[in-house]
C-alpha positions as CSV (number, residue, x, y, z in Angstrom):
1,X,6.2,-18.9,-0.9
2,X,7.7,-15.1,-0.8
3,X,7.5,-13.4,-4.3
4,X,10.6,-12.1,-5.2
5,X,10.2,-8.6,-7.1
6,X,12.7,-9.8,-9.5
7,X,10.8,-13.1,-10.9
8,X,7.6,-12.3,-9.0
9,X,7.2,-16.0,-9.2
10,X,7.9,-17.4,-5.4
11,X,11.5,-18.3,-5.7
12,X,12.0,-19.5,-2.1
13,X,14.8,-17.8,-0.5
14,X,16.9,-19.7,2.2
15,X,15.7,-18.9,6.0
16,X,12.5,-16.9,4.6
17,X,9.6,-17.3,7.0
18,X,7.3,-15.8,4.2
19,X,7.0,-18.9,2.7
20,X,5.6,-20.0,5.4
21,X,2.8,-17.7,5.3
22,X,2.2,-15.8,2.3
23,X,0.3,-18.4,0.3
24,X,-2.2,-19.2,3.6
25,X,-4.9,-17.8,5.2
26,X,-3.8,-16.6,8.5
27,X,-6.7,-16.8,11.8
28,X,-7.3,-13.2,13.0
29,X,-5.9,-11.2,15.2
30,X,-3.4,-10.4,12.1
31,X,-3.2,-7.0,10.2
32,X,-4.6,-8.8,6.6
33,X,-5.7,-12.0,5.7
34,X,-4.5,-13.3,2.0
35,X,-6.3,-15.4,0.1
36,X,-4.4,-18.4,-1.1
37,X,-3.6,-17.8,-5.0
38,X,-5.3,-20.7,-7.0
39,X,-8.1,-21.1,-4.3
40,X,-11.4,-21.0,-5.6
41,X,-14.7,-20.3,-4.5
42,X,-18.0,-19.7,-5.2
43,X,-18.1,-15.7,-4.2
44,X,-15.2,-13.3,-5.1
45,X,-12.0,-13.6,-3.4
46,X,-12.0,-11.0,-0.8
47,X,-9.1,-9.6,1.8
48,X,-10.7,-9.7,5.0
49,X,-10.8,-6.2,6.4
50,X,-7.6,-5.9,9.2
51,X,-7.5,-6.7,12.5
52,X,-6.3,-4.2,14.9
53,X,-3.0,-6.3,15.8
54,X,0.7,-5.9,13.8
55,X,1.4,-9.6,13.1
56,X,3.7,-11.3,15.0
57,X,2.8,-9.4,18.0
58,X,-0.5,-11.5,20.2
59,X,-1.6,-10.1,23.0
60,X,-1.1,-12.6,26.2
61,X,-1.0,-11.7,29.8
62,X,1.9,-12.1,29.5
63,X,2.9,-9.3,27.0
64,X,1.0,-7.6,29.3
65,X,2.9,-7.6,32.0
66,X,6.2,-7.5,30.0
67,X,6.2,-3.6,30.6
68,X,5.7,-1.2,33.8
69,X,1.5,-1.1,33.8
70,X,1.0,2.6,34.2
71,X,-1.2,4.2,37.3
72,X,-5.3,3.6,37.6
73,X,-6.0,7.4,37.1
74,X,-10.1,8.5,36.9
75,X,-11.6,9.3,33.3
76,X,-10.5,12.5,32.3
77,X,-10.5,15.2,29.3
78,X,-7.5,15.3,27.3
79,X,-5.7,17.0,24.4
80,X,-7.5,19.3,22.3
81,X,-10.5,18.3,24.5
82,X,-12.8,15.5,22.5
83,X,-10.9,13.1,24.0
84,X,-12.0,10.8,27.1
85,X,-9.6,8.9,29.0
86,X,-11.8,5.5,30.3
87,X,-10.9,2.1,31.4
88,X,-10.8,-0.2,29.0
89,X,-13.4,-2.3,31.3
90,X,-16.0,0.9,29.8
91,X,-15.2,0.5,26.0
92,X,-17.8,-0.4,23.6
93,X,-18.6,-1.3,20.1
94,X,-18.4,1.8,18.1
95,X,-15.9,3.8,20.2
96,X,-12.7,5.1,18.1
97,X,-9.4,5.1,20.1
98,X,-7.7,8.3,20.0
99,X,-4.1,7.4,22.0
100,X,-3.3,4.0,24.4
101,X,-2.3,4.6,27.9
102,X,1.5,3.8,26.6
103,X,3.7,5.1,23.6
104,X,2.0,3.2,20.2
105,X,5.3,1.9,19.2
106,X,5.3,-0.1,22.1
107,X,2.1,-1.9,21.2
108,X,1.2,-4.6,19.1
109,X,-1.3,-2.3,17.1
110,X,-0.6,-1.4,13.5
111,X,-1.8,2.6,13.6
112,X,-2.0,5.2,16.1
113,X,-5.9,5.9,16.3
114,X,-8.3,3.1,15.2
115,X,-12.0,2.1,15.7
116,X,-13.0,-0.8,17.8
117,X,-15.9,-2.3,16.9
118,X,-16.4,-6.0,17.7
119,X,-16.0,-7.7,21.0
120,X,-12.7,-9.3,19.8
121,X,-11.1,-6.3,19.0
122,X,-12.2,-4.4,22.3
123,X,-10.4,-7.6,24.0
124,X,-7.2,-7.0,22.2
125,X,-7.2,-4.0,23.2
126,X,-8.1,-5.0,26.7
127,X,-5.3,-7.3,26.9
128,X,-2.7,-4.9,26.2
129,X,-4.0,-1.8,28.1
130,X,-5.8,-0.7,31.3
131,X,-7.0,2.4,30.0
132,X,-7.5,4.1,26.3
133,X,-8.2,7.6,25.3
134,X,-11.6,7.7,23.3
135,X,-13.1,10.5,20.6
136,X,-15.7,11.7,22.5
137,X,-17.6,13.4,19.4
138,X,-17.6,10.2,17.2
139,X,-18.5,8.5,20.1
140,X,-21.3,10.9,20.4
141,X,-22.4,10.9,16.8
142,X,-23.0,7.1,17.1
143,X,-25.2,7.2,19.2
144,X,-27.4,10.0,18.1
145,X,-30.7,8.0,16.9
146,X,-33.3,8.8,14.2
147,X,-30.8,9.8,11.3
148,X,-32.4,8.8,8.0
149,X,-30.4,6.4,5.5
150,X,-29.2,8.8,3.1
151,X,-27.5,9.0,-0.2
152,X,-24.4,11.9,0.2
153,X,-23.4,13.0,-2.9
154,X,-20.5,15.2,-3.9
155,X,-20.9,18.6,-5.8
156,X,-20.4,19.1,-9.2
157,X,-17.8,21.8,-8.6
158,X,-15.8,19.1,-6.1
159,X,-16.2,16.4,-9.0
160,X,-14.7,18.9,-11.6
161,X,-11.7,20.0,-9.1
162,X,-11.1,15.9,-8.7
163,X,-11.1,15.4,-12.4
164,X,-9.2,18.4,-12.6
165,X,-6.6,17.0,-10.5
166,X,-6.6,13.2,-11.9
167,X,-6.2,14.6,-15.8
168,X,-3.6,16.6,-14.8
169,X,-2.0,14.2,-12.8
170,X,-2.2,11.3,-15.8
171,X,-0.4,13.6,-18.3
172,X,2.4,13.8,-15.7
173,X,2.1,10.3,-15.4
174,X,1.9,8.8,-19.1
175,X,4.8,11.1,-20.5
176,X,7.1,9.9,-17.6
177,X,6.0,6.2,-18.8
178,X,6.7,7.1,-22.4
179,X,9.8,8.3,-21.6
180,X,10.7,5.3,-19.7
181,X,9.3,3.1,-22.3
182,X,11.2,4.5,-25.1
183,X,14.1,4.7,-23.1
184,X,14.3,1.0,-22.4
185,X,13.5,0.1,-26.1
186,X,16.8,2.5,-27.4
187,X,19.1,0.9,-24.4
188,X,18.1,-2.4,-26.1
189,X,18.9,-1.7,-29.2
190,X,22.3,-0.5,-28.3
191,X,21.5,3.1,-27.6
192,X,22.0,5.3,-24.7
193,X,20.2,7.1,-22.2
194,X,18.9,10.6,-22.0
195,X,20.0,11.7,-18.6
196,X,18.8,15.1,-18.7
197,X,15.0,13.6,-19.7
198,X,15.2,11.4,-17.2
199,X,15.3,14.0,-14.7
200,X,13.2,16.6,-16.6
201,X,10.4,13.4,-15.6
202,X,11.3,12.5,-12.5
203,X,11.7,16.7,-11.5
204,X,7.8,16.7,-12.3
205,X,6.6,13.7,-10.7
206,X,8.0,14.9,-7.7
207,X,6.2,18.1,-8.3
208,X,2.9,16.1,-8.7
209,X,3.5,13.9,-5.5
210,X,4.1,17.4,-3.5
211,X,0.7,18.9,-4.6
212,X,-1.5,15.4,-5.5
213,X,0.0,12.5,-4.1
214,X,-2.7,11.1,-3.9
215,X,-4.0,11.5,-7.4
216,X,-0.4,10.3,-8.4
217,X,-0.7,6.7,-6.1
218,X,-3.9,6.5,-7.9
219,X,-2.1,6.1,-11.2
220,X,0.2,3.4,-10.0
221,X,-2.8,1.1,-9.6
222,X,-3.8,1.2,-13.4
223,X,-1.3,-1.5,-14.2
224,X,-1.5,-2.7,-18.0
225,X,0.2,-6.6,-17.6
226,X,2.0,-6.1,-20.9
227,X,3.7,-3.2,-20.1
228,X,5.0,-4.5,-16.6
229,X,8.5,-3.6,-17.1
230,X,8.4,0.3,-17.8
231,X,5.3,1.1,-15.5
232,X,7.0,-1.2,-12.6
233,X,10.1,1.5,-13.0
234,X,7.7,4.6,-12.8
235,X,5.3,2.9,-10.4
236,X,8.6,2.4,-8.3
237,X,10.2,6.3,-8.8
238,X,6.7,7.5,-7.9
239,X,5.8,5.5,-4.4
240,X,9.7,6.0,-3.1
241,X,8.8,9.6,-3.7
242,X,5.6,9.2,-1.9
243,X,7.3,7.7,0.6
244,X,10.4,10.0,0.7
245,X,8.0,12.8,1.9
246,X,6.5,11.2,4.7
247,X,9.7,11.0,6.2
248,X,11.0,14.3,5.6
249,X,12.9,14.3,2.7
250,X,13.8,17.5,0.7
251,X,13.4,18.1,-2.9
252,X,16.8,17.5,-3.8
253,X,16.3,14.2,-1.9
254,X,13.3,13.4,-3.3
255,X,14.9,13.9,-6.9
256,X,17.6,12.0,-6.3
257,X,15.4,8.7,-5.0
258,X,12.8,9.1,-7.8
259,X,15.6,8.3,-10.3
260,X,16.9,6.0,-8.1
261,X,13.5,4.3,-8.7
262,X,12.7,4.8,-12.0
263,X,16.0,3.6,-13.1
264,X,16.7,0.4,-10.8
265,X,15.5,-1.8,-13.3
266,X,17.3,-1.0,-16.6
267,X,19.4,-4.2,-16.1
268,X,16.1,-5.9,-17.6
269,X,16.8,-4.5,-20.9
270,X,19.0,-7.2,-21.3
271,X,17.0,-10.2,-19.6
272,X,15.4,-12.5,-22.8
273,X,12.1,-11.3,-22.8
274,X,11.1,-15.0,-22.3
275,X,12.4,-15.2,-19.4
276,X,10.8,-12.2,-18.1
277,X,7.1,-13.3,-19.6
278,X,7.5,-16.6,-18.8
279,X,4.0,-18.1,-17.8
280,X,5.7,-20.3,-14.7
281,X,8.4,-20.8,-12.8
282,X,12.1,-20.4,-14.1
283,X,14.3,-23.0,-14.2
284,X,17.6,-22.9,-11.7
285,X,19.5,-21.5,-15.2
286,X,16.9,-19.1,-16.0
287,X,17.1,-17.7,-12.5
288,X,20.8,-17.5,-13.0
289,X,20.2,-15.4,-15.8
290,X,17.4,-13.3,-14.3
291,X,19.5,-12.4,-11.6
292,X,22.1,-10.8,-13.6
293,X,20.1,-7.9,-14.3
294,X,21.1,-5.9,-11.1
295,X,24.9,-6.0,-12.5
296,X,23.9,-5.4,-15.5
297,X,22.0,-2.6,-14.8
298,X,25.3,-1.2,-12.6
299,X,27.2,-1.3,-15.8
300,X,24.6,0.2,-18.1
301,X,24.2,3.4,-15.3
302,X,28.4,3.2,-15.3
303,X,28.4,4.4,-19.0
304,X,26.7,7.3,-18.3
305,X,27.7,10.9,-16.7
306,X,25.3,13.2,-15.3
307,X,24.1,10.7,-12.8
308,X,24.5,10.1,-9.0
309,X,26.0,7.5,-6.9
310,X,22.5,6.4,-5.1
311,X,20.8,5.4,-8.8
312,X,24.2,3.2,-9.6
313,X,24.0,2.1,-6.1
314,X,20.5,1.2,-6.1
315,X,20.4,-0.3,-9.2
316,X,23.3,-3.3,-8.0
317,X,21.2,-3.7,-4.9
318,X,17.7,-3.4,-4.7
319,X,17.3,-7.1,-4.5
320,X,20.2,-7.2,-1.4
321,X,18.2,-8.3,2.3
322,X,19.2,-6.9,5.5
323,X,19.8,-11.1,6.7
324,X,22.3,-11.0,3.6
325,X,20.2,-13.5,1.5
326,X,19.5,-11.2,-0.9
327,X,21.4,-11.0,-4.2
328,X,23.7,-10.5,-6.3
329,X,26.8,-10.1,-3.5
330,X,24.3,-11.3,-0.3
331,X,25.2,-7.6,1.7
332,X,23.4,-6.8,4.9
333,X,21.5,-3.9,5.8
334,X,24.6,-2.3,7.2
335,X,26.2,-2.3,3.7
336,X,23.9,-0.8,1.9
337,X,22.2,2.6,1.5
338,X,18.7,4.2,2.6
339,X,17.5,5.0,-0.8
340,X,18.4,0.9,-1.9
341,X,16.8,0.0,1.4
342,X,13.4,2.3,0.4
343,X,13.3,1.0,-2.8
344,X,13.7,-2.5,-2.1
345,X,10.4,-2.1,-0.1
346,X,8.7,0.1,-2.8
347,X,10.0,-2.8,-5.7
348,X,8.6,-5.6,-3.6
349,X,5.5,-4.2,-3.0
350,X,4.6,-3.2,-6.5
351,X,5.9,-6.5,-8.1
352,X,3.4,-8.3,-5.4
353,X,0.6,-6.3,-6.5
354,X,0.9,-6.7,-10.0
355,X,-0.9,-8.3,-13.0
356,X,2.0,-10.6,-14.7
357,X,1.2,-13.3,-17.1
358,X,2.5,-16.2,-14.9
359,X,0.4,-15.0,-11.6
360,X,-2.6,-12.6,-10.1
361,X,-1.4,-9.6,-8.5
362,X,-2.2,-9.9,-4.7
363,X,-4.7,-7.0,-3.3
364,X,-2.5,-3.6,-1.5
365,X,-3.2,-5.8,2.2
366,X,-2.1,-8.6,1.1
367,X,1.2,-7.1,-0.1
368,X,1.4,-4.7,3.0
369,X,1.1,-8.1,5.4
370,X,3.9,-9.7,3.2
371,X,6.0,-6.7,3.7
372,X,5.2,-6.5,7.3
373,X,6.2,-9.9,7.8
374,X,9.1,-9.2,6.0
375,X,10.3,-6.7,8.4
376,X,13.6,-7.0,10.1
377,X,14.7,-10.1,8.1
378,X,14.2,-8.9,4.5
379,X,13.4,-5.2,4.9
380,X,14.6,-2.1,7.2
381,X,11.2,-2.2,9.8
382,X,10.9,1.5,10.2
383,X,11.0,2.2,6.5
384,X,8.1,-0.6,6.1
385,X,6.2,1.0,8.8
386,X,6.1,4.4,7.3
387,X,5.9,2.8,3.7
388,X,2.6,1.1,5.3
389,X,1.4,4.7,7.2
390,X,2.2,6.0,3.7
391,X,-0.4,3.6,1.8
392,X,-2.7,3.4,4.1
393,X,-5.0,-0.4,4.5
394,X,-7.0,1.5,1.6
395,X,-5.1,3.0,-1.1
396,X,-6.6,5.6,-3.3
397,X,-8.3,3.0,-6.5
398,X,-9.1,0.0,-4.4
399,X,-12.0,-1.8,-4.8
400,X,-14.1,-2.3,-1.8
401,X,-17.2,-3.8,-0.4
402,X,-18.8,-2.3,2.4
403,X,-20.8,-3.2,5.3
404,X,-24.0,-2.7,3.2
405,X,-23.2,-5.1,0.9
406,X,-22.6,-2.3,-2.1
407,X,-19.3,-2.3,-3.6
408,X,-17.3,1.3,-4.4
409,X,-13.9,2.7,-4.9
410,X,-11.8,4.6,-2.7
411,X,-11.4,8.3,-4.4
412,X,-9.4,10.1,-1.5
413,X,-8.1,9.8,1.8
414,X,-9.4,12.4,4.2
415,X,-7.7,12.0,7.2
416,X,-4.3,10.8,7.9
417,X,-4.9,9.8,11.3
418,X,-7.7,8.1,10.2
419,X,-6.7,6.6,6.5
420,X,-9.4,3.6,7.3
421,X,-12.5,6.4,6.7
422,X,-11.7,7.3,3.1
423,X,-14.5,8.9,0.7
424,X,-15.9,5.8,-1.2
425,X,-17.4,5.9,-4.8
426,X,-20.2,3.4,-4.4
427,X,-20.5,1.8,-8.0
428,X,-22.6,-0.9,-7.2
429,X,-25.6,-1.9,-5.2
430,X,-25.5,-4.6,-2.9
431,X,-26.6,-7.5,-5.4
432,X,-24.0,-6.1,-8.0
433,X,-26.0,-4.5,-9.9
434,X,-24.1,-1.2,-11.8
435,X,-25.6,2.0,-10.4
436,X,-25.5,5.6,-10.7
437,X,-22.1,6.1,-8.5
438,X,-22.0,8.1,-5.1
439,X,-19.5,9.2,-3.0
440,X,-19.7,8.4,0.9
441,X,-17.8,10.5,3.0
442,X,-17.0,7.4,5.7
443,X,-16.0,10.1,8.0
444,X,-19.4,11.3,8.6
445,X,-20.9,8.2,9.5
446,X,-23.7,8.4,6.8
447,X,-25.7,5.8,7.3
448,X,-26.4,2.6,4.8
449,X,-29.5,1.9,4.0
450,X,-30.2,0.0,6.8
451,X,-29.3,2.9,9.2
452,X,-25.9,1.6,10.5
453,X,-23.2,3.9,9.6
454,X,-21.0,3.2,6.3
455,X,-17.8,1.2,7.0
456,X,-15.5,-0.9,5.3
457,X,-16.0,-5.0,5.0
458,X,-13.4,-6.1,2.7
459,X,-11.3,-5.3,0.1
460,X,-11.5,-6.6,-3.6
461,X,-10.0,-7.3,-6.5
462,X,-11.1,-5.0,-9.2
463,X,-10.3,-7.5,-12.5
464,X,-12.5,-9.9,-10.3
465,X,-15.4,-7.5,-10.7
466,X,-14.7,-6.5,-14.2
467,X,-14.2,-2.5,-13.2
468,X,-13.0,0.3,-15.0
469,X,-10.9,2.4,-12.5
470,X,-9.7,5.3,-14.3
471,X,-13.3,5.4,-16.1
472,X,-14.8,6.0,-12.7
473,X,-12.6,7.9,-11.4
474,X,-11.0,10.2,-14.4
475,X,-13.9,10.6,-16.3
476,X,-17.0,10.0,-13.9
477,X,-17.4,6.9,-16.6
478,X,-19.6,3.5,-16.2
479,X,-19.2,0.4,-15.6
480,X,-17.2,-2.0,-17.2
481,X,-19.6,-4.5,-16.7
């Protein structure tokens, strides 16, 4: 059943084909693979690593017929001239797909420029196109033979600038939380709220997003489940930010939606706090009462001057769907605003991937699938899409296993055509076994110790292996284990 950000606890919602799928395993092609909360087994739950397909979208003859099929034309050169246009009757395992023979938003495939590396995927793809453009240096660089298994390791200058970047980032990060926290606890008490503070913080977050997002998206993974509430709100300002820039906002803009974020929840001050740490569902009364807090929260931001429309706005409706079964008034996404319609993504996805005592927080695929199923019904599809773009299939902070068997951390996204070859912190060998960590530039197809190059397998949960994120990360620290 769909989790709604508000309870987090699968509150079905009338007409919601989520609840169809997002407690299931879903067979391939799909974009991620959940595993079904409460299942065990005898390894670690993993998220399957994603097929190339958006869900929702097979590829049949038929689709493939559904549109003009463009002209048989020779293999050719193209672009900035690493590209090779070839049939897709020539492509192999190991080739990495620059552009499609048609626009990408026609296509069934999630991101524009993707590897194809089984005989499953190179069939999607066949089934959809009848020729590809392909990276002609990767391709190349495969195939070069007699590279010795290495371990790459980073300098100590670029391990000082990354540290550099992460501390500074975290001070950003824990005084906006403080602030947030503090603020909640005086509106509880009967106390007001400090504007002006509020977008002193928010005026610096967006500063750190503009010169480390990255290093700030980091920060929203280090979730503490006691302190849901006030690091859900910055968690929330912080990724709309993110997410503001990548499509083009301005400062002003960005301002305005980061305290649209970081204040969309105040209503909560007044929820019972056992009905927001209840270990279970809520009760049909309970809900009643839970869902007050979006009206609540419009009369707590009413009180106050200083602020704009948008935060008063999104604060009544970032729990509205575009179908209109949203609540508290049911609008549709005609009647209500972009920054409500970013944030309801933003909330959604952060609630989902969240520790809570009453439920597991669901890995960053398994929250992206959700909100890609979501798309259309519950949330506006071209935000989701550049929400997803945004994330990337491998945030900065998630725990990964990798074709090798080891098990690392993603520490940066290099490329953002190519967000599924980040650098990797490799904390543990392929028994897992702590080691002394490494970074792998998956790039550069270093090759694993068997001599294939370095990829991703699957992504994991890092409570599952006991890890220390910010150790590793922050302070080059050890594991947890």
């Amino acid at each position: 059943m769909v989790f709604d950000p508000g309870t987090a606890r699968g509150k079905p919602i009338r007409g919601n084909r989520l609840a169809r799928n997002a407690d299931k395993a879903v067979s391939p092609p799909i974009l991620l693979d959940p595993a079904a909360p409460g299942q065990t087994t005898a390894r670690l739950k993993k998220t399957r690593v994603p097929q190339l397909l958006k869900p929702g979208n097979p590829t049949t003859a038929k689709s493939r017929m559904s549109k003009p099929q463009p002209p048989d034309l020779p293999p050719a050169r193209h672009g900035d001239g690493n590209s090779i246009m070839i049939p897709v009757e020539q492509l192999e395992p190991g080739m990495y797909i620059n552009e499609l023979d048609r626009p990408w938003l026609e296509s069934p495939f999630l991101f524009q420029g993707f590897p194809v590396n089984t005989a499953e995927e190179i069939e999607q793809v066949r089934r959809v196109c009848r020729y590809v453009f392909i990276d002609a240096d990767r391709h190349s660089a495969r195939k070069k033979a007699g590279r010795r298994p290495g371990r790459p390791r980073q300098s100590e200058q670029e391990k000082r600038d990354e540290r550099a970047r992460l501390q500074k980032a975290a001070r950003t990060y824990q005084a906006a939380h403080s602030l947030i926290k503090n603020m909640m606890d005086d509106v509880r008490l009967g106390g007001s709220l400090d504007i002006p503070r509020v977008k002193e913080a928010v005026s610096e977050c967006v500063d750190r997003v503009l010169q480390h997002e990255q290093a700030m998206t980091l920060l929203t993974r280090l979730k503490e489940r006691d302190e849901y509430t006030s690091q859900h709100s910055l968690n929330v300002a912080l990724l709309s930010i993110a997410l503001g820039r990548h499509l083009g906002m301005e400062r002003k803009q960005l301002e305005e939606l980061g305290t649209c974020g970081m204040l969309h929840d105040i209503g909560k001050v007044h929820t019972p706090l056992e009905i927001l740490n209840k270990p279970g569902r809520l009760t049909p009364d309970e809900f009643q009462i839970m869902k007050r807090h979006p009206t609540e929260g419009r009369d707590i931001l009413l009180g106050h001057s200083g602020l704009n429309d948008g935060a008063i706005s999104v604060a009544h409706a970032h729990h509205e769907r575009i179908d209109g079964t949203g609540y508290p008034r049911g609008l549709t996404g005609d009647q209500t605003t972009s920054y409500t319609k970013i944030v309801s993504i933003v909330d959604a996805y952060d609630a989902i991937t969240s520790e809570r005592p009453y439920k597991r927080g669901l890995t960053s695929l398994q929250g992206l699938k959700i909100l890609n199923d979501g798309k259309g019904a519950h949330f506006e599809p071209g935000y989701v899409m550049r929400f997803i773009q945004c994330i990337g299939l491998y945030p900065v902070g998630s725990v990964v296993e990798l074709n090798s068997g080891e098990i690392g951390i993603v520490t940066k996204v290099l490329s953002q055509r190519l967000k599924t070859r980040p650098m990797v912190l490799v904390v543990r060998d392929a028994e897992g076994r702590p080691i002394e960590p490494f970074f792998i530039n998956l790039l550069n197809d270093d090759p694993a110790p068997n001599g294939v190059p370095y990829r991703i397998r699957a992504m994991l949960r890092d409570r599952d292996l006991n890890l220390d994120i910010c150790q590793f990360m922050a302070c080059g620290g050890k594991d947890a284990a």
